[in-house]
ZAMARGU-4260 file (C-alpha; in steps of 0.2 Angstrom, whole numbers, plus 5000, padded with zeros to 4 digits):
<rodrens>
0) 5164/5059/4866 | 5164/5042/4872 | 5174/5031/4863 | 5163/5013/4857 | 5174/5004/4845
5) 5178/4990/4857 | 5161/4985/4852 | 5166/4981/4835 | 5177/4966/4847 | 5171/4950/4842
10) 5167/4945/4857 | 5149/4953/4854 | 5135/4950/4846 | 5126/4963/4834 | 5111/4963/4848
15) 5125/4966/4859 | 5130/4981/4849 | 5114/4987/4847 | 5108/4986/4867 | 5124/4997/4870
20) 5120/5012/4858 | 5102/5012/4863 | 5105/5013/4881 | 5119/5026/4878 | 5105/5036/4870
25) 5093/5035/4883 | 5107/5037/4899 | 5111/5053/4890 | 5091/5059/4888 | 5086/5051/4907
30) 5101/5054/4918 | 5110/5070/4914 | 5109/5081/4930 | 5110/5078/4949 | 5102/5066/4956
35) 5097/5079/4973 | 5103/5075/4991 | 5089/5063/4995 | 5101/5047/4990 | 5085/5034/4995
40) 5072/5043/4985 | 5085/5044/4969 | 5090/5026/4973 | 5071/5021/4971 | 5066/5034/4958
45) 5082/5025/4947 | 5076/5008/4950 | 5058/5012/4944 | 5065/5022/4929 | 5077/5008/4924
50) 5061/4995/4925 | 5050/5005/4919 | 5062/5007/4902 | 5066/4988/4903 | 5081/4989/4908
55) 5083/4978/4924 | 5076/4963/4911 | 5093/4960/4909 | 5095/4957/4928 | 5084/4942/4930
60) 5083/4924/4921 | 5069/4918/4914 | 5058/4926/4899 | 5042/4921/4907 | 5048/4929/4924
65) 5051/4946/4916 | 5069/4942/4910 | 5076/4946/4892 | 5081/4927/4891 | 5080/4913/4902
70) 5098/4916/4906 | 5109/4930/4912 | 5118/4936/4897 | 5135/4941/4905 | 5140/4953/4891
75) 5125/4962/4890 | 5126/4966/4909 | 5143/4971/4905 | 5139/4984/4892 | 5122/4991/4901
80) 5134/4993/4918 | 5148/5001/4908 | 5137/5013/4899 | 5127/5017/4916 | 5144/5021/4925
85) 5149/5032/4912 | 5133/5043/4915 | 5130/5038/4933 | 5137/5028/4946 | 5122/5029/4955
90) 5112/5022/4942 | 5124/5010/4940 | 5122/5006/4956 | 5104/5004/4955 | 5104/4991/4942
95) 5118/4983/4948 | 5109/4979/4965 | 5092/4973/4958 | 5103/4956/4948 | 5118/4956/4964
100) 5101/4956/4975 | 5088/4942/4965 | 5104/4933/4956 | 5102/4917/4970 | 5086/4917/4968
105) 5087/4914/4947 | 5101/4901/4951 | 5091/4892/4968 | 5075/4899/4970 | 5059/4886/4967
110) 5046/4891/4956 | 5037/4898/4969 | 5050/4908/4974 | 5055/4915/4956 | 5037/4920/4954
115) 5036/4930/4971 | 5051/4941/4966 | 5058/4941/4947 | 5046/4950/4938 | 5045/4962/4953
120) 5063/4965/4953 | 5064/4966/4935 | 5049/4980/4934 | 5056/4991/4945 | 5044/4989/4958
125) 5054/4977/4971 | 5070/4983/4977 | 5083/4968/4981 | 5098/4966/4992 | 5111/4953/4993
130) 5115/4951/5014 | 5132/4942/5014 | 5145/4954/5025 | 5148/4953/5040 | 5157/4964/5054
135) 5170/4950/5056 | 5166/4941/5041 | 5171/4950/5024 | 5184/4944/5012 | 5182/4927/5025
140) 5163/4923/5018 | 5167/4905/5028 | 5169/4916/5045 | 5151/4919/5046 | 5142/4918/5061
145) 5124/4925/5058 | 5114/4909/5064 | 5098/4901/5059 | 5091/4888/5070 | 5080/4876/5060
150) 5063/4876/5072 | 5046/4868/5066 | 5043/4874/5049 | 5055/4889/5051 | 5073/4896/5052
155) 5074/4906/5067 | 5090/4921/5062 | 5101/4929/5074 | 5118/4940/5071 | 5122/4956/5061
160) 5126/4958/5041 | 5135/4973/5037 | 5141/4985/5022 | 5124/4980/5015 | 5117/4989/4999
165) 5102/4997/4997 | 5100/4993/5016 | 5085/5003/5023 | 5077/5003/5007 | 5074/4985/4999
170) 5058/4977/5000 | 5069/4959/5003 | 5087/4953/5007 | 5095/4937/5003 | 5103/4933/5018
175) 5115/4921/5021 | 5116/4914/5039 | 5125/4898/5046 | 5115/4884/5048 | 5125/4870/5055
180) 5124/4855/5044 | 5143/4856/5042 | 5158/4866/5051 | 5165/4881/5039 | 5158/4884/5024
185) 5148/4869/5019 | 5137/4874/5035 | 5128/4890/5028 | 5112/4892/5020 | 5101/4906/5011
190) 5086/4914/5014 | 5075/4927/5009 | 5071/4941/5021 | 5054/4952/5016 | 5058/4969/5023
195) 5046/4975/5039 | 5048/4954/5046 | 5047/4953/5064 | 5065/4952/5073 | 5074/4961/5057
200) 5079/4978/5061 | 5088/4991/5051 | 5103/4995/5066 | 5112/5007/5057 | 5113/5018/5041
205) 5132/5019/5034 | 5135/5033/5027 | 5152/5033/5013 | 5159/5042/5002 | 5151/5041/4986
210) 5133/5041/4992 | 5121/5025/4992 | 5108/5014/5003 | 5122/5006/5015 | 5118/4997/5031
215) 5121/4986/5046 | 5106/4973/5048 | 5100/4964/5064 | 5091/4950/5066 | 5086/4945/5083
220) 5072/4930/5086 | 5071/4933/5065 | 5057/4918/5061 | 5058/4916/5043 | 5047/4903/5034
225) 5057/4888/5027 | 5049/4890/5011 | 5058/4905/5010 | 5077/4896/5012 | 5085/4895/4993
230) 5092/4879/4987 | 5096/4865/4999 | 5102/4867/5019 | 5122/4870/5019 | 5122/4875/5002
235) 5123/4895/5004 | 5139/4896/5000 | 5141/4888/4985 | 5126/4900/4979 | 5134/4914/4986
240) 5151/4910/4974 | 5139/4906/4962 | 5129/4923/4963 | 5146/4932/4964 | 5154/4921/4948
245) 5138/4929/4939 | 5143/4947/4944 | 5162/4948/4947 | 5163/4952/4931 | 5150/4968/4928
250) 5160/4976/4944 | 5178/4977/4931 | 5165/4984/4917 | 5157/4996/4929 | 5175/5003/4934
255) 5177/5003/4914 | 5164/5016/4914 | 5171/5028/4923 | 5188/5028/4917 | 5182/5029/4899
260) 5172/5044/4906 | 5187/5050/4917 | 5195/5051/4898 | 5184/5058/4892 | 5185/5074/4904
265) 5203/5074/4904 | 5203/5075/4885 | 5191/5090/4885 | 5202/5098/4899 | 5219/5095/4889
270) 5213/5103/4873 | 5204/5117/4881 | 5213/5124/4893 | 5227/5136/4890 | 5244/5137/4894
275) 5260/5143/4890 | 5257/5148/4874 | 5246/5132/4868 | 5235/5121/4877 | 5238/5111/4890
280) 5237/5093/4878 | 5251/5101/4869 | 5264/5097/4884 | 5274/5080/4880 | 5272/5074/4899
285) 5252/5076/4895 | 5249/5066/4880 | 5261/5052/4890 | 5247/5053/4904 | 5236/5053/4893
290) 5242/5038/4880 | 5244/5028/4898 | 5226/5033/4903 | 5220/5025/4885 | 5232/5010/4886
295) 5227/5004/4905 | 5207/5008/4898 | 5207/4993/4884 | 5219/4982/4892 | 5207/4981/4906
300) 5193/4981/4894 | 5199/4965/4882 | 5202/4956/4902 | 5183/4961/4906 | 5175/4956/4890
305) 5187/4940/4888 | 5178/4935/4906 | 5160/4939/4900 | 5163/4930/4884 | 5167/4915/4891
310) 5154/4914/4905 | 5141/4916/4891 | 5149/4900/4882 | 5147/4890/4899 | 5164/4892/4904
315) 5173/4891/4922 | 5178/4909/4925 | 5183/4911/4943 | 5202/4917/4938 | 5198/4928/4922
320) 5183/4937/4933 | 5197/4940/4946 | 5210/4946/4931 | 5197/4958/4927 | 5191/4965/4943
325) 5208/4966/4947 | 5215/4975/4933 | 5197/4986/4930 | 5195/4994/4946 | 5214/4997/4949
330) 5217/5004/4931 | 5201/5013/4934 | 5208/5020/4950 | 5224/5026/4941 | 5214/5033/4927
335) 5204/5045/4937 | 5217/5050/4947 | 5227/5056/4933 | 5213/5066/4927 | 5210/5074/4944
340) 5229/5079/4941 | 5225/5085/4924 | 5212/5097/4928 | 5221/5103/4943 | 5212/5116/4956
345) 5197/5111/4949 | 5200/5093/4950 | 5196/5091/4969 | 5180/5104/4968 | 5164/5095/4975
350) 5154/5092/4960 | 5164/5092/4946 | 5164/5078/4939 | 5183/5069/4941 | 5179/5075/4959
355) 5164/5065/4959 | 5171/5047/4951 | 5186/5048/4963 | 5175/5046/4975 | 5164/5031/4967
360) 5181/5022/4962 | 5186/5020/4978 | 5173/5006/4982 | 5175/4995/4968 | 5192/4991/4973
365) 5184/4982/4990 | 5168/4978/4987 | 5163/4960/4978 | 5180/4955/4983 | 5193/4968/4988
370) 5209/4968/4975 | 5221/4958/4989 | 5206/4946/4990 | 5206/4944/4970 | 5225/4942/4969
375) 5225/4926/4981 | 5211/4919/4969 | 5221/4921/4954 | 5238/4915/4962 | 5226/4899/4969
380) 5221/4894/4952 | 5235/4894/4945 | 5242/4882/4959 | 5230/4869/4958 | 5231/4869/4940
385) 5249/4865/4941 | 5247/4851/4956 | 5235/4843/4945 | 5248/4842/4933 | 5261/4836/4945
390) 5249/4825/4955 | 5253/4805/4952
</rodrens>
């Protein structure tokens, strides 16, 4: 029963619109049903599935690389994320990581480079990783300490990456290691890691609550060609903003998913389920939970689509992608909860399926940026748009 009238929003375009209702149609064909307990072979099985359909198109620039348009189109990343979510977080999941994973290599990556790994990626049959985290270096990107030691016509790697998705099963990373041109952050470059590379090891498998790849990476004496660093030495980090910038945004639609879907369950439950006489939608305090679930929905929604409308028109959107991760994942956390309460006992049984979205909510509130991290952003720009005013 899923509601789509924000795609009558004029933020989208009628191609928009029409990507939306298709992929809806095909989620509901292709991805009804458990994916099994095997959480690698589902992860690989969705990436081929979603390639295979032409899907991941969308998750790569360049029309003569495999992409939908020599662009990322931010709203339509938006929609295919929020319509995956709502059918399943894993298959959001999956598409998510092939553009997070390959999204430096669109914005850096040489020719050479592009044609290695975008029309892989976006077929389904490369599976990519975006290696940033750290044990000590999360929501402090600048804290790194993963090295690479320029020698010869190499980068030589050493440290550890952590939190990483689709760990243990991508065919490449792109890793982000300090390389010393500079202290802090204008000292780190980016490189890309082919899976089964001499002195990269797979150190542990992290297991979490809503199931997917996850892992700590080791590189020890790691020698990576230098043809295979992206962009220029020192640079990593403005490409890792960069690459972030690009998906910040399609984090806040995800979470949008599952809250709509989360609604949607708790509007079946409410009207179906006896009590008292009536149903349990006719009790006031109900329809309030519900009128608040609706309200924190598309307030989060107009922040999410404002952000991915103006990145599409070449806009700055560090602060609004921030707004609407914020607001998204929180709202979304709210959303569910409420209907967990709403169907009560059967709320917290494994398997059902506002047992299962509380469980993948959790995440989006840390990962990407966790919402602490995305308040100091917001609060950051609006201070140095005030000094610059104030500046003599």
């Amino acid at each position: 029963m899923a509601d789509t009238r924000y795609l009558d929003w004029p933020f989208f375009e009628p191609r928009h619109r029409a990507l939306a209702r298709e992929l809806d149609v095909w989620a509901a064909q292709h991805l009804a049903g458990d994916h099994g307990a095997d959480v690698d072979a589902a992860c690989r099985a969705l990436v081929r599935q979603l390639g295979a359909a032409g899907w991941l198109r969308h998750a790569v620039a360049g029309r003569a690389l495999g992409g939908i348009s020599d662009a990322i189109d931010t709203r339509a990343v938006c929609l295919l994320r929020e319509t995956l979510a709502r059918h399943s977080g894993l298959a959001d999941f999956a598409f998510a990581m092939q553009g997070l994973g390959s999204g430096a290599i669109s914005l850096a990556g040489t020719e050479a480079q592009k044609a290695r790994w975008l029309p892989a990626v976006a077929a389904g049959e490369a599976i990519a990783a975006f290696a940033l985290s750290e044990p000590d270096a999360g929501s402090d990107v600048a804290a790194l300490s993963c090295a690479a030691r320029a020698e010869g016509d190499a980068y030589v790697l050493d440290g550890e990456k952590t939190w990483i998705s689709n760990g243990g099963i991508a065919d490449f990373y792109v890793v982000f290691a300090r390389s010393g041109e500079a202290p802090g952050a204008r000292g780190i470059s980016a490189f890309i890691v082919e899976a089964g590379t001499p002195g990269f090891h797979i150190a542990e498998r992290i297991e979490v609550m809503a199931p997917h790849p996850l892992a700590r990476l080791r590189f020890e004496g790691c020698r990576v060609p230098a043809s295979q660093r992206l962009g220029a030495a020192g640079e990593g980090f403005k490409l890792a903003m960069r690459t972030l910038d690009v998906f910040r945004t399609s984090v806040a639609a995800a979470a949008l998913g599952f809250a709509r879907r989360a609604l949607d369950e708790a509007l079946t439950r409410a009207t179906t389920r006896p009590l008292f006489g009536g149903v349990l939608a006719d009790l006031q305090l109900t329809q309030s939970k519900l009128a608040q679930m609706a309200l924190t929905i598309e307030s989060a929604a107009l922040l999410t689509y404002r952000a991915a409308w103006q990145r599409d028109q070449g806009q700055n959107v560090t602060r609004e992608a921030a707004m609407a991760k914020l607001a998204a994942t929180e709202g979304a956390q709210q959303v569910i909860d409420a209907a967990v309460q709403l169907w009560g006992g059967l709320g917290v049984v494994s398997g059902v399926a506002v047992e299962r979205l509380y469980r993948e909510i959790r995440a989006l509130r840390i990962y990407e940026g966790a919402s602490e991290v995305q308040q100091l952003i917001i609060a950051r720009e609006l201070l140095r748009e005030v000094r610059a005013v104030q500046a003599p």
